[in-house]
C-alpha positions as CSV (number, residue, x, y, z in Angstrom):
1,X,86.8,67.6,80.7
2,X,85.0,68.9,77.9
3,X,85.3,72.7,76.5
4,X,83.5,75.2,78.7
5,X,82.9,78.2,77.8
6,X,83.2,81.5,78.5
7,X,82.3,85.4,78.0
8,X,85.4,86.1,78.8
9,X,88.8,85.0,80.6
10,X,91.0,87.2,83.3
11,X,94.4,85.3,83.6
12,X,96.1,86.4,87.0
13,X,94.4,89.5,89.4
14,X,96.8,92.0,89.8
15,X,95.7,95.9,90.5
16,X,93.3,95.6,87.2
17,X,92.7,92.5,86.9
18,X,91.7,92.9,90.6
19,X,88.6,94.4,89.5
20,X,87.8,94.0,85.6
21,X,86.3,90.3,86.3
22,X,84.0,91.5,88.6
23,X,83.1,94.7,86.8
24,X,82.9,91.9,83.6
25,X,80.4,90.0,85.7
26,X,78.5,93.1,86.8
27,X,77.9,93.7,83.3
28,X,75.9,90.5,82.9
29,X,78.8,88.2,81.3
30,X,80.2,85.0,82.7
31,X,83.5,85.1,83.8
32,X,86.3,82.6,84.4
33,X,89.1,84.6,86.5
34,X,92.5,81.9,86.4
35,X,95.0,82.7,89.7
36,X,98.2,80.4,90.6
37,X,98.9,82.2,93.4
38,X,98.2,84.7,95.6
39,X,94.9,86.3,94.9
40,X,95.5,90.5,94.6
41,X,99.1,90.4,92.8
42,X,102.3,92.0,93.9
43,X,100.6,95.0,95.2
44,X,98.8,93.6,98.3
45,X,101.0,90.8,98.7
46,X,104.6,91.5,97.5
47,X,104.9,94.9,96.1
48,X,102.8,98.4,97.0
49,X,101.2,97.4,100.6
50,X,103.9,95.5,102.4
51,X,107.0,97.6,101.2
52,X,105.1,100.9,102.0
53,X,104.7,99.9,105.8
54,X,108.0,98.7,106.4
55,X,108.9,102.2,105.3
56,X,106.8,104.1,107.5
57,X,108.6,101.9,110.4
58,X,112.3,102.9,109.0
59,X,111.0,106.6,109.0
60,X,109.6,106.6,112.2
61,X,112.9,105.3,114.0
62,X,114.6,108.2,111.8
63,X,112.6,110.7,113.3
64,X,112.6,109.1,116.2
65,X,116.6,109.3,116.4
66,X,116.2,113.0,115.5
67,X,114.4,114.3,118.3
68,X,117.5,116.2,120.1
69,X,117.1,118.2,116.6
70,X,113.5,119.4,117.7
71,X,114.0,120.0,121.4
72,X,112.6,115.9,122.3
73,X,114.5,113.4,124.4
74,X,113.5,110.1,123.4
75,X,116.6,107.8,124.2
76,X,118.1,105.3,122.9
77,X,116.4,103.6,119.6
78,X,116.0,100.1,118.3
79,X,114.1,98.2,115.8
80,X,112.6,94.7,116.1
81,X,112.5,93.6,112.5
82,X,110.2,91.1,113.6
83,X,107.5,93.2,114.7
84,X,108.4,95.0,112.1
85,X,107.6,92.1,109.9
86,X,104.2,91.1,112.1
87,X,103.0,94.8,111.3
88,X,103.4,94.1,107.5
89,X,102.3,90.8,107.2
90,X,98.8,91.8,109.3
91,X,98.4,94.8,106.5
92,X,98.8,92.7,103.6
93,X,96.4,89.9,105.6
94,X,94.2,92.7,105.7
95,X,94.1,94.2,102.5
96,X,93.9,90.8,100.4
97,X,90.7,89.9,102.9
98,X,89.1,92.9,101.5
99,X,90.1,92.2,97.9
100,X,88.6,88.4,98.2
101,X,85.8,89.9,99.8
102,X,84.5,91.4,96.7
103,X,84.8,88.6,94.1
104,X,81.7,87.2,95.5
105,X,79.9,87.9,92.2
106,X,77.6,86.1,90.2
107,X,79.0,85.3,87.0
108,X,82.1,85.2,88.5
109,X,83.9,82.1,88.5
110,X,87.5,82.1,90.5
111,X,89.6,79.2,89.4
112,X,92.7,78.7,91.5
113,X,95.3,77.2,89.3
114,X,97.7,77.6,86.5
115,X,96.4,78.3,83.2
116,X,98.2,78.2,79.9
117,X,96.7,78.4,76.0
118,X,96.3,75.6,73.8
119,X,94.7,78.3,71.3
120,X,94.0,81.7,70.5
121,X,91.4,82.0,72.9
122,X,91.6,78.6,74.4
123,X,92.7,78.0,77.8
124,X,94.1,74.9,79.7
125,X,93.9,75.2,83.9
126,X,96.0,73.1,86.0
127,X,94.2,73.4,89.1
128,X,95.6,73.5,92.0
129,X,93.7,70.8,94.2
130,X,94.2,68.6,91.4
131,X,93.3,67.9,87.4
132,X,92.7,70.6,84.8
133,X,89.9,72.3,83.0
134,X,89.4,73.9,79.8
135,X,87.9,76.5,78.9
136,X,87.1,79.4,76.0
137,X,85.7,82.7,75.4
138,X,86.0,85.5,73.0
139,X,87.6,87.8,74.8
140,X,91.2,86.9,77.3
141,X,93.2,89.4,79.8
142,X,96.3,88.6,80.4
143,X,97.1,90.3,83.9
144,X,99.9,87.7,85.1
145,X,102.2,90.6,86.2
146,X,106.0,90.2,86.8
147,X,108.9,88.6,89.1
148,X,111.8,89.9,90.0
149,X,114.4,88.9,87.5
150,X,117.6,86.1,88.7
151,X,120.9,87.6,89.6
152,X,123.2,85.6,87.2
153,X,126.6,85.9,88.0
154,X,129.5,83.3,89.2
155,X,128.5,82.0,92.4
156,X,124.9,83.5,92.7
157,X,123.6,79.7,93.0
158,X,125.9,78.8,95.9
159,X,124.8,81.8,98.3
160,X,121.5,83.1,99.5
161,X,120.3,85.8,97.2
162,X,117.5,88.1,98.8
163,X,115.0,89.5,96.3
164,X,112.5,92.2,97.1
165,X,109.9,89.6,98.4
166,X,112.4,87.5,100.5
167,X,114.2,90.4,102.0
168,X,110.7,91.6,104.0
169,X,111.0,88.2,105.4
170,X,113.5,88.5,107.5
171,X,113.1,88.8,111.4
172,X,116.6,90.0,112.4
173,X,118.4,92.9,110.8
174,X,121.5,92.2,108.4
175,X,124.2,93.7,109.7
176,X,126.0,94.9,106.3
177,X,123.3,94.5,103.7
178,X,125.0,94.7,100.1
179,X,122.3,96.2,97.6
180,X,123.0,95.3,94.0
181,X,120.9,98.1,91.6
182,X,120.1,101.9,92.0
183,X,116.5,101.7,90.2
184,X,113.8,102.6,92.9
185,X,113.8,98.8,94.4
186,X,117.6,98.9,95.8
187,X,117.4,102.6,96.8
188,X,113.8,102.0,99.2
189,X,115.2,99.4,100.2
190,X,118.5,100.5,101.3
191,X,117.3,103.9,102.9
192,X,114.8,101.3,104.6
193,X,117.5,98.8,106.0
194,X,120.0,101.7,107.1
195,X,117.3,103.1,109.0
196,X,116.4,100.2,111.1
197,X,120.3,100.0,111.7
198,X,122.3,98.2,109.0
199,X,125.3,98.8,107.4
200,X,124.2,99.1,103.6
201,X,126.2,99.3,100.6
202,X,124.3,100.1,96.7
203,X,125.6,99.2,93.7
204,X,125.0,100.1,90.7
205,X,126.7,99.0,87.0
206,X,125.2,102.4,85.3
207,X,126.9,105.6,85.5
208,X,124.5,106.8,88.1
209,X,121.3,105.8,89.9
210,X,117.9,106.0,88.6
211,X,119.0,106.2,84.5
212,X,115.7,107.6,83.6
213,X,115.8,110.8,85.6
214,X,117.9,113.9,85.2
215,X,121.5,113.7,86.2
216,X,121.0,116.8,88.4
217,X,118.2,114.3,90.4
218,X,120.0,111.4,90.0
219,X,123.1,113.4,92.2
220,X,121.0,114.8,95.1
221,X,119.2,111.3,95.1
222,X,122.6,109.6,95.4
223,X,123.7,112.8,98.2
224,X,121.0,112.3,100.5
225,X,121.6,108.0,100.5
226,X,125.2,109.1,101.4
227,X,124.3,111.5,104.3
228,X,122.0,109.1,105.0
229,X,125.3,106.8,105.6
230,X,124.8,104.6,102.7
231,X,127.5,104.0,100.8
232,X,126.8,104.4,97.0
233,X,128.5,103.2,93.8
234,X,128.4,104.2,90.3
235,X,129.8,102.1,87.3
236,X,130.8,99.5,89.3
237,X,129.6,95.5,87.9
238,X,129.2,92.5,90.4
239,X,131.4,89.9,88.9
240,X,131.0,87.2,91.7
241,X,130.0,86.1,94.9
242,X,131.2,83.6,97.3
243,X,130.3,82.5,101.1
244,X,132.8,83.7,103.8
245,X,132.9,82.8,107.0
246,X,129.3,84.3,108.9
247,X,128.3,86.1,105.6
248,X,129.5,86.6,101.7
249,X,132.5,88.1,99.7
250,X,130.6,90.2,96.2
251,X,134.0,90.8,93.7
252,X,132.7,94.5,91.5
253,X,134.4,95.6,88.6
254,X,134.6,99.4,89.4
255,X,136.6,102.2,86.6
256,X,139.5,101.6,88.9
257,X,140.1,98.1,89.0
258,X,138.1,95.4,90.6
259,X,136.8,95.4,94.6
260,X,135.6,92.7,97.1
261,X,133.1,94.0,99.9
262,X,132.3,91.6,102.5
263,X,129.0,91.6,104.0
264,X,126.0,89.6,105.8
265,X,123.1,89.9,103.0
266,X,123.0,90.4,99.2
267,X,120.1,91.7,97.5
268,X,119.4,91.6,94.2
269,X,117.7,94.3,92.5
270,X,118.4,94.1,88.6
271,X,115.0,94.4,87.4
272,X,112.2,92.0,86.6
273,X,110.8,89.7,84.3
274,X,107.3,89.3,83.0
275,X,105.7,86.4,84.5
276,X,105.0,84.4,81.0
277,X,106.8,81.5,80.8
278,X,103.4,78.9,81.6
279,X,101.2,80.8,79.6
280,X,102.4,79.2,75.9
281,X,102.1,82.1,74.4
282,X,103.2,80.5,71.1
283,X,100.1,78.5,70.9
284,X,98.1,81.6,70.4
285,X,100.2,83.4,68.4
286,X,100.9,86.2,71.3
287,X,104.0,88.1,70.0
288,X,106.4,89.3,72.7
289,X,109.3,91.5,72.6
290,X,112.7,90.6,73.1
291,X,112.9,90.7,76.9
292,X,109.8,88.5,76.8
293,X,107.0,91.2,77.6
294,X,103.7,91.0,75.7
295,X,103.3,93.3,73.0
296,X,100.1,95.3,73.2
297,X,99.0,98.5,70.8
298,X,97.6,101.6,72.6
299,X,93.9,99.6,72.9
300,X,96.2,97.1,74.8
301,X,95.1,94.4,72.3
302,X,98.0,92.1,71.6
303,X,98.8,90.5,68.5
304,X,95.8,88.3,68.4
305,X,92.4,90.0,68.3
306,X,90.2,89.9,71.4
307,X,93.1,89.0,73.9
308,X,94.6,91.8,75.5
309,X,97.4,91.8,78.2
310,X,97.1,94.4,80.9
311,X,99.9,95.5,83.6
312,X,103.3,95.1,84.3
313,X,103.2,91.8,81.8
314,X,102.8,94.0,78.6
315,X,106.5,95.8,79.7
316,X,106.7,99.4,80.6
317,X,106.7,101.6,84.0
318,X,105.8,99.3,86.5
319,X,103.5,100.6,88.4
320,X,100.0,100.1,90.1
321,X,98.3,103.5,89.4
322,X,99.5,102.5,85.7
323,X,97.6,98.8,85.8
324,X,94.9,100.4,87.1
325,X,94.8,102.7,84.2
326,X,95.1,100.2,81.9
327,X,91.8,98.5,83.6
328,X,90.0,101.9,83.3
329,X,90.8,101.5,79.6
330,X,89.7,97.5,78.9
331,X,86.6,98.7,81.0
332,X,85.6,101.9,78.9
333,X,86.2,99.8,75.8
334,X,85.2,96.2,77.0
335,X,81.9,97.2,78.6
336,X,81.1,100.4,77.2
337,X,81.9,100.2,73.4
338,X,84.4,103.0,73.5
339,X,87.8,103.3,72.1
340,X,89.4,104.7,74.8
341,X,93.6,104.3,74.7
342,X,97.4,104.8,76.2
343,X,97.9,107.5,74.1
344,X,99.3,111.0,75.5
345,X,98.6,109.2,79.2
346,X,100.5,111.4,81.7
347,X,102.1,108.6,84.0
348,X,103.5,109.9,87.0
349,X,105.4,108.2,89.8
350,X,106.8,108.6,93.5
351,X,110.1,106.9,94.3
352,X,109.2,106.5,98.1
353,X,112.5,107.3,99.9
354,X,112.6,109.7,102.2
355,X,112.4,113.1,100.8
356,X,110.2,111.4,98.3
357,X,110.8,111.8,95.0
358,X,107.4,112.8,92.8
359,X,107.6,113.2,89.1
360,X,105.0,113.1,86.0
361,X,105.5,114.1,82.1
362,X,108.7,115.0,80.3
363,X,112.4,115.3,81.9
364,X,114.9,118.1,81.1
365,X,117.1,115.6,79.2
366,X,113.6,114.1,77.3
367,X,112.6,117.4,76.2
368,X,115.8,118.5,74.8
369,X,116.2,115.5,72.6
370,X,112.8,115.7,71.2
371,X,114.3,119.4,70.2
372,X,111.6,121.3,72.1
373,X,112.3,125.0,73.3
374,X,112.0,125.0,76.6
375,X,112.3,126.8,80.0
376,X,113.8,125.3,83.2
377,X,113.3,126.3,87.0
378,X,114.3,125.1,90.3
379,X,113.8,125.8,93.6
380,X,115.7,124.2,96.8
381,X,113.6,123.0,99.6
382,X,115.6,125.0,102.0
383,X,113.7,127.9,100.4
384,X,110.3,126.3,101.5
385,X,108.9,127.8,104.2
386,X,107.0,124.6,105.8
387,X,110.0,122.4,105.0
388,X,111.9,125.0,106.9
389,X,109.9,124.4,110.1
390,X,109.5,121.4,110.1
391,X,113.7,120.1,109.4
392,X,112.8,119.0,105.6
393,X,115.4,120.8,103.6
394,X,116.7,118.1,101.5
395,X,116.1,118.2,98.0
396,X,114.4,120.1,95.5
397,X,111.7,121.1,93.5
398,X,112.2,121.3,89.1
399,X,109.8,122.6,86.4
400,X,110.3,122.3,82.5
401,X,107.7,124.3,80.8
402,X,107.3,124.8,76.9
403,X,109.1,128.6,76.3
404,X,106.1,129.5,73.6
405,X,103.2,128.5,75.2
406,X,103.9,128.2,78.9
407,X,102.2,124.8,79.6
408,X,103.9,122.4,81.7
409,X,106.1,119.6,80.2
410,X,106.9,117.9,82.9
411,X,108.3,118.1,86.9
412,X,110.7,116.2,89.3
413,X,110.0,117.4,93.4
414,X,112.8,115.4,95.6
415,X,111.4,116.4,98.6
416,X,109.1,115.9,102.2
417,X,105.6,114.5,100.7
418,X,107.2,115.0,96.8
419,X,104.5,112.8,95.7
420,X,101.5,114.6,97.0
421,X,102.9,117.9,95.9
422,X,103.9,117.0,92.4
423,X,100.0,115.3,91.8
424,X,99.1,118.9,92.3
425,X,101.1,119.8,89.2
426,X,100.1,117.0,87.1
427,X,96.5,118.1,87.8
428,X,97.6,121.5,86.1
429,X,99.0,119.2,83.4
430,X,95.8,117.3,82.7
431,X,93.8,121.1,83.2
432,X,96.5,122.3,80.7
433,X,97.0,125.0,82.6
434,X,100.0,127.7,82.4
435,X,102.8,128.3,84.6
436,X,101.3,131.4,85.8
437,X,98.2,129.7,87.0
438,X,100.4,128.4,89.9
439,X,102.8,131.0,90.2
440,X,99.9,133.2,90.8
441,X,97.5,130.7,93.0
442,X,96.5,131.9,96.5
443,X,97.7,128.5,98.5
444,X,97.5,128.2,101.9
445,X,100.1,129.3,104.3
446,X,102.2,127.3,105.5
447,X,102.1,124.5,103.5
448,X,104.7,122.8,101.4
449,X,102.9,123.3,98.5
450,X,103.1,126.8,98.6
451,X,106.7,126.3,97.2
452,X,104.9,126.2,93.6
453,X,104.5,129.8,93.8
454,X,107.9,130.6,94.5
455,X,108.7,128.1,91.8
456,X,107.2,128.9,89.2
457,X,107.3,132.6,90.0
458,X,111.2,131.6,88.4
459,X,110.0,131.7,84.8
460,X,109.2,135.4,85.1
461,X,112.2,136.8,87.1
């Protein structure tokens, strides 16, 4: 077919790309938005939405199994994973209804298909009932997101491997569900599995679980999956894998020699990939780094002027609030003429196991080794008043603050609703406000977040 064209060109819809097309269309322009598969990207269908419902199910049969604790006989307690799944499956049904709902916009043209470049701005669509179409524009987002990455070791292709899409398929529970990575995939997943009544076993080939967080953290995280009744371990690197009878044998290199564990499930999670490898990037020139992510500067242009790749495809924290940022950027700069940017962005982040685990801005370890002078505090959630009363005592609370001019660096809060409590602090980041501001706030009694005062009352004992 011959060259249409375009004002501009949204390649795949996850959280921003969810909504830049149609704000793009608002703004008068004709726009072609390209999707191969799902309409509304890992979040509604693979990622945020489903995985946060299956975890309110685990918690509820936790607290359900604690009620003797608070004076409440319930009985015995089961889960029906396939309810379980019915429950998720009819949220995500629901939320990517409502997303489709709104792309009825003119100027808005939704092509369902598989688009790769022929050009720098030139796009080729393999549709998906058939043929192709080409098209053009002066501007392209790239929002194609990212896969879980392959587990590649000796027998991997000979056994079923669970990623964390598969693994919310299932309808009947795994009895001893091996979990291979201790990033924030493995560890929901494992707290959410022993819950519903599996056997689980984590392991992880790093010296500890969650690299990127304080080793003080990354201990209580790795305490409360054992008292959970997970077993956890460190340093230890799957070598192979092979079928047994009724389930698998995984071989792990540990410090002390190599193991077998025997168990029903495996699931991989190692990472992921950015989903790139149909786009022909090389026909436009698109640089990517070494693990294949697209390389963007702070504008989120790539290395071709005028495209601009947005989400978890350009590398980075992986993270919906973050894609959404990056759409609040391309839509201040696309639409508005500004020149707004990634730079100094506070990103924070809540690891959703159960305590939670909220944090935003610089750890311990990060500001020491940019050389900074700074001030630590920490405060056990047994100290809590709220998380007292209510049988919440796991975990804690941490604050770095700069020693000259008391702002806050950064804060970790491993605790019950850690991610709502810690957005408090970030707002005092973004305000630039002091410690004392919250050591001296009036906050309402008793909530959780009246631990900040106690907290950061620390600095000044």
């Amino acid at each position: 077919m011959a060259d249409e064209r375009y004002d501009a060109i949204v390649i795949g819809t996850s959280q921003g790309g969810r909504f830049l097309p149609v704000e793009l269309a608002k703004a008068g322009q004709k726009v072609a938005l390209a999707e191969r598969d799902q309409l509304g990207g890992v979040c509604v269908n693979t990622g945020c939405t489903p995985t946060k419902t299956m975890v309110a199910s685990a918690r509820l049969a936790y607290q359900a199994r604690r009620g003797t604790e608070y004076g409440v006989r319930i009985g015995s307690v089961s889960v029906d994973l396939a309810a379980v799944r019915e429950r998720k499956r009819a949220m995500v049904a629901g939320a990517r209804q409502n997303y489709v709902s709104r792309l009825a916009q003119d100027g808005l043209d939704v092509i369902e298909g598989e688009a790769h470049f022929t050009g720098p701005r030139t796009v080729e669509i393999a549709l998906t009932d058939g043929g192709t179409r080409q098209i053009s524009a002066p501007v392209v987002v790239i929002d194609t997101g990212a896969r879980p990455k392959p587990l590649a070791i000796s027998g991997a292709g000979d056994v079923p491997v669970l990623d964390s899409t598969s693994i919310m398929e299932l309808d009947e529970l795994p009895e001893h569900l091996i979990i291979l990575g201790g990033g924030y995939i493995g560890l929901e997943f494992g707290q959410m599995f022993r819950r519903f009544g599996s056997e689980v076993t984590i392991i992880q080939s790093a010296a500890r679980l969650m690299m990127l967080e304080d080793e003080d953290v990354s201990d209580e995280v790795a305490a409360i999956l054992r008292d959970d009744g997970i077993t956890v371990l460190i340093s230890s690197t799957p070598v192979r894998v092979e079928s047994v009878d009724g389930g698998l044998r995984l071989t792990v290199r540990t410090e002390d020699g190599e193991r077998q564990f025997e168990g029903s499930h495996l699931l991989s999670a190692i990472g992921r990939i950015p989903n790139t490898e149909a786009l022909t990037l090389e026909a436009a020139g698109i640089r990517v780094n070494d693990h294949g992510f697209i390389e963007v500067d702070e504008y989120l242009e790539t290395s071709i002027p005028s495209v601009y790749a947005m989400g978890d495809v350009k590398g980075g924290p992986a993270f919906t609030h973050l894609s959404y940022d990056d759409y609040r950027i391309l839509h201040a700069n696309l639409i508005r003429g500004e020149k707004a940017s990634t730079r100094d962005r506070i990103v924070p982040y809540t690891v959703f196991i159960d305590p939670q685990l909220g944090r935003a801005g610089m750890t311990e370890r990060e500001a020491k080794a940019q050389g900074r002078a700074i001030r630590v505090a920490k405060l056990p959630m047994s100290a809590v008043i709220r998380a007292i009363e209510t049988g919440e005592t796991r975990g804690f609370m941490k604050a770095v603050v700069d020693a000259d001019s008391g702002r806050i660096l950064g804060c970790a809060v491993l605790g019950s609703e850690g991610g709502e409590i810690l957005t408090m602090i970030q707002v005092a980041m973004l305000g630039k406000l002091t410690y004392t501001a919250l050591a001296d706030a009036i906050f309402t009694h008793p909530l959780l977040a009246e631990g900040l005062n106690t907290l950061f009352a620390m600095f000044d004992a």
